[in-house]
FIMI-323055 format. One line per field, with one value per residue: residue number from 1; residue in one letter; x, y negated, z negated of N, C-alpha, C in turn. Coordinates in Angstrom, 2 decimals. Layout:
i <- (NUM | ...)
aa <- (A | ...)
nxx <- (X | ...)
nyy <- (Y | ...)
nzz <- (Z | ...)
caxx <- (X | ...)
cayy <- (Y | ...)
cazz <- (Z | ...)
cxx <- (X | ...)
cyy <- (Y | ...)
czz <- (Z | ...)
//
This chain:
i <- (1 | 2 | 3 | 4 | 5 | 6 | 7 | 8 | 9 | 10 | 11 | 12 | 13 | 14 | 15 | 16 | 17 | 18 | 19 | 20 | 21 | 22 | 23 | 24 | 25 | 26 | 27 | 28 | 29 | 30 | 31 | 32 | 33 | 34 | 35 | 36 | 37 | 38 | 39 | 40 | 41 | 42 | 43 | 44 | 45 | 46 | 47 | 48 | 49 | 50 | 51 | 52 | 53 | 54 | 55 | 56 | 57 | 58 | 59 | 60 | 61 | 62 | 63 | 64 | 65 | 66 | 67 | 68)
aa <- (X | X | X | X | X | X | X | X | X | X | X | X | X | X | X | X | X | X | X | X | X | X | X | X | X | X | X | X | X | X | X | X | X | X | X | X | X | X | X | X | X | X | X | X | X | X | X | X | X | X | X | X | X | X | X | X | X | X | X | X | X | X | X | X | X | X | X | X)
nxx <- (-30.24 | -28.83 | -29.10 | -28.82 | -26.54 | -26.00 | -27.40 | -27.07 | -28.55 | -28.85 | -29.92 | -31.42 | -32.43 | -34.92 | -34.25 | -35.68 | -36.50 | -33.64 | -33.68 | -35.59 | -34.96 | -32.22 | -33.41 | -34.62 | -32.40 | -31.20 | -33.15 | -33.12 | -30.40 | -30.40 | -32.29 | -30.91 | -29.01 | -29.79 | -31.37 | -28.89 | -27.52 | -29.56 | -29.49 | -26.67 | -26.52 | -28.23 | -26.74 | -24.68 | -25.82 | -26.45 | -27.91 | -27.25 | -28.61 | -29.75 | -31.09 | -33.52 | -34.02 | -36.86 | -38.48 | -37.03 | -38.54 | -40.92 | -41.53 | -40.51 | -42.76 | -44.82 | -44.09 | -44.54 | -47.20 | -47.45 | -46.77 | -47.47)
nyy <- (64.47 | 63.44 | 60.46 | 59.37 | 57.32 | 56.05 | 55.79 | 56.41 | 55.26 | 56.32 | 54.20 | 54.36 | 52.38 | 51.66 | 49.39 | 47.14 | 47.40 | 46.90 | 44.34 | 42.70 | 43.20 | 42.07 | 39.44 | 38.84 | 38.60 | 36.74 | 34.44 | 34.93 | 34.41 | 31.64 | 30.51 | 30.38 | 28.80 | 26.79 | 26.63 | 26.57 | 24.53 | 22.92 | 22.67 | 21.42 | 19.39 | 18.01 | 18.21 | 16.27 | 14.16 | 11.02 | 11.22 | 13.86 | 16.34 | 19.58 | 21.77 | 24.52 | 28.04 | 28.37 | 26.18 | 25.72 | 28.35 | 27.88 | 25.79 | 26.84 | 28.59 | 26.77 | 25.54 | 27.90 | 28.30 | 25.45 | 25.54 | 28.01)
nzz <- (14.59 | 17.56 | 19.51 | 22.99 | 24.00 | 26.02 | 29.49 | 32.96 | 35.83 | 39.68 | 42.32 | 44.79 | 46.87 | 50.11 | 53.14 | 53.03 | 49.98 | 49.39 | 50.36 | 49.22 | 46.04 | 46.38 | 46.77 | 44.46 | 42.41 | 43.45 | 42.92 | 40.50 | 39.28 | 40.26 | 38.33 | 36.27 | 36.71 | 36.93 | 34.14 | 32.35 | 33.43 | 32.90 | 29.66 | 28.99 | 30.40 | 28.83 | 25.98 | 26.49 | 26.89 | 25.81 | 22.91 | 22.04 | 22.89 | 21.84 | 23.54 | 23.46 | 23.67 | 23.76 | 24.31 | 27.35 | 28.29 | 27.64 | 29.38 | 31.74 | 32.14 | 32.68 | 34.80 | 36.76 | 36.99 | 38.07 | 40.64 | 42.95)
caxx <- (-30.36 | -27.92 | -29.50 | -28.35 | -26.44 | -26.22 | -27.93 | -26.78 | -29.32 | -28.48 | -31.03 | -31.45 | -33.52 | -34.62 | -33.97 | -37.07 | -36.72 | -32.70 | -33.76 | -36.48 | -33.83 | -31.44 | -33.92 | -34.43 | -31.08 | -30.90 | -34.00 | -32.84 | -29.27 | -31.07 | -32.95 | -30.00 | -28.11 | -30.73 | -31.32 | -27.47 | -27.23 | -30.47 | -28.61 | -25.34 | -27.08 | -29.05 | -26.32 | -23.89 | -26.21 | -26.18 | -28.77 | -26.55 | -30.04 | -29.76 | -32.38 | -33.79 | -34.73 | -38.19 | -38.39 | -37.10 | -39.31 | -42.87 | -41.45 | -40.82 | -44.14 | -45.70 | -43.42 | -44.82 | -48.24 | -48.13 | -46.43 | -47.54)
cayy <- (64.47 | 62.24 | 59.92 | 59.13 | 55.68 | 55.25 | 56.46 | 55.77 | 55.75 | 55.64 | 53.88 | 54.51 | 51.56 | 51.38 | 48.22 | 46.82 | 47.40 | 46.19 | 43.27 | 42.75 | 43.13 | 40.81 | 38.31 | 38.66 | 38.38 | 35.26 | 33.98 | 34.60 | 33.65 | 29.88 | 29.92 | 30.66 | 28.10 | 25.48 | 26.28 | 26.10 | 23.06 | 21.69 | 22.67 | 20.91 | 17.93 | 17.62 | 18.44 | 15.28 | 12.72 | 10.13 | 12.05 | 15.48 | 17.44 | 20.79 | 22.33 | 25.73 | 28.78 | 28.32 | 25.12 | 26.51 | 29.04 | 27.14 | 25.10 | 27.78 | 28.85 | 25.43 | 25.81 | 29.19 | 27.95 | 24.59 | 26.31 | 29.52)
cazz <- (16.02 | 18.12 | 20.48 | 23.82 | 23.62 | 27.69 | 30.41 | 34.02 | 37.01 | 40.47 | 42.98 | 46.22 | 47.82 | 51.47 | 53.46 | 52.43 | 48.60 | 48.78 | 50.51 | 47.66 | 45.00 | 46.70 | 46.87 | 42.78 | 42.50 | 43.41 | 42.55 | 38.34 | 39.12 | 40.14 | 37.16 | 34.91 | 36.41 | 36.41 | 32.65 | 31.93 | 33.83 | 31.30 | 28.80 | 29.45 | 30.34 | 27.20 | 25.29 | 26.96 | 27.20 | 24.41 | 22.09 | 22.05 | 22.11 | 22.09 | 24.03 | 22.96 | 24.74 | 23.61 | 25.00 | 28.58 | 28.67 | 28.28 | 30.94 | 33.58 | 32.10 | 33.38 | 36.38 | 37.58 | 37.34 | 39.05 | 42.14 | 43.40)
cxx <- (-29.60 | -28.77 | -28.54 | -28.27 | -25.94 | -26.63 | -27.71 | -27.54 | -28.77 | -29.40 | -30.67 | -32.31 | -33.45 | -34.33 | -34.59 | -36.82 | -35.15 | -32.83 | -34.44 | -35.83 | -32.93 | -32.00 | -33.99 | -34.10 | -31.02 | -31.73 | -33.49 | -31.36 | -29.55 | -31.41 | -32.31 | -29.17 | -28.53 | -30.52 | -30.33 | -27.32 | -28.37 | -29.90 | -27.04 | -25.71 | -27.59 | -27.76 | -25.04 | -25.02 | -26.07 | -27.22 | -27.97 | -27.65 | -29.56 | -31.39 | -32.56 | -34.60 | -36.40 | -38.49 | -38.57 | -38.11 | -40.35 | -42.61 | -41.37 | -42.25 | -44.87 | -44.97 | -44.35 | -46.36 | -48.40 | -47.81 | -46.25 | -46.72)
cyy <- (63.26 | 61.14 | 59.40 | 57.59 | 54.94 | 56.56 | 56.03 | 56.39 | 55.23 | 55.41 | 54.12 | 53.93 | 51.80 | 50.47 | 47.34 | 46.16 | 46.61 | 44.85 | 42.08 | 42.64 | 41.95 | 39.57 | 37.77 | 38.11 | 37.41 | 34.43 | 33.97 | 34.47 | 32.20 | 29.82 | 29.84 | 29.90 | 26.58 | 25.41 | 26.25 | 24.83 | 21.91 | 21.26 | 21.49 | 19.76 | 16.78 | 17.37 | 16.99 | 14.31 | 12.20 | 11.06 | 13.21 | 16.38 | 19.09 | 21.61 | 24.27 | 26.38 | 28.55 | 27.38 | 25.59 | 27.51 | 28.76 | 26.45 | 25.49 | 28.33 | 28.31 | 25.32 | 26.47 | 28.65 | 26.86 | 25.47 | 27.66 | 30.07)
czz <- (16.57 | 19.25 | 21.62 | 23.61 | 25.08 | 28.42 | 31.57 | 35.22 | 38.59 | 41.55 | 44.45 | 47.45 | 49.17 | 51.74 | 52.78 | 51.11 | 48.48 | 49.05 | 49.86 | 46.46 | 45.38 | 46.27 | 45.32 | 42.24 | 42.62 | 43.33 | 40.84 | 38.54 | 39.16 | 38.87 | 36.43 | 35.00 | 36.30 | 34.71 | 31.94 | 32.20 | 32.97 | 30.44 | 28.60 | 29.73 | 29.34 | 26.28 | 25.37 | 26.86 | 25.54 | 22.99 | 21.49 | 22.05 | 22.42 | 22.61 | 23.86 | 23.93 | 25.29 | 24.66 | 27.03 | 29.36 | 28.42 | 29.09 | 31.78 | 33.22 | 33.03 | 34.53 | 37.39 | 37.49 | 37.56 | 40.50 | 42.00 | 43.59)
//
């Protein structure tokens, strides 16, 4: 049996829902360029650290639950 190896949906938000998406959108483009810009920081300063996803992500953990 072959499995389907793409599937393409096409959405059809109202105002509402694209304006909802937009917002997303650039809510996880910030975060991705914050945690690039961690990255890149860590990685230049005198140390060279390499900072790991893991890492990143218990910190937006502890992010998302100090501020609502």
């Amino acid at each position: 049996m072959k499995a389907n190896s793409a599937v393409k949906f096409r959405l059809y938000p109202d105002k509402g829902q694209a304006e909802r998406l937009t917002a997303w959108s650039h809510t996880c483009r910030a975060v991705w360029n914050i945690a690039l810009a961690q990255r890149i920081w860590a990685y230049h300063s005198a140390r060279r650290e390499t900072v790991r996803s893991v890492q990143q992500c218990a910190e937006l953990t502890e992010t998302r639950r100090a501020h609502d």
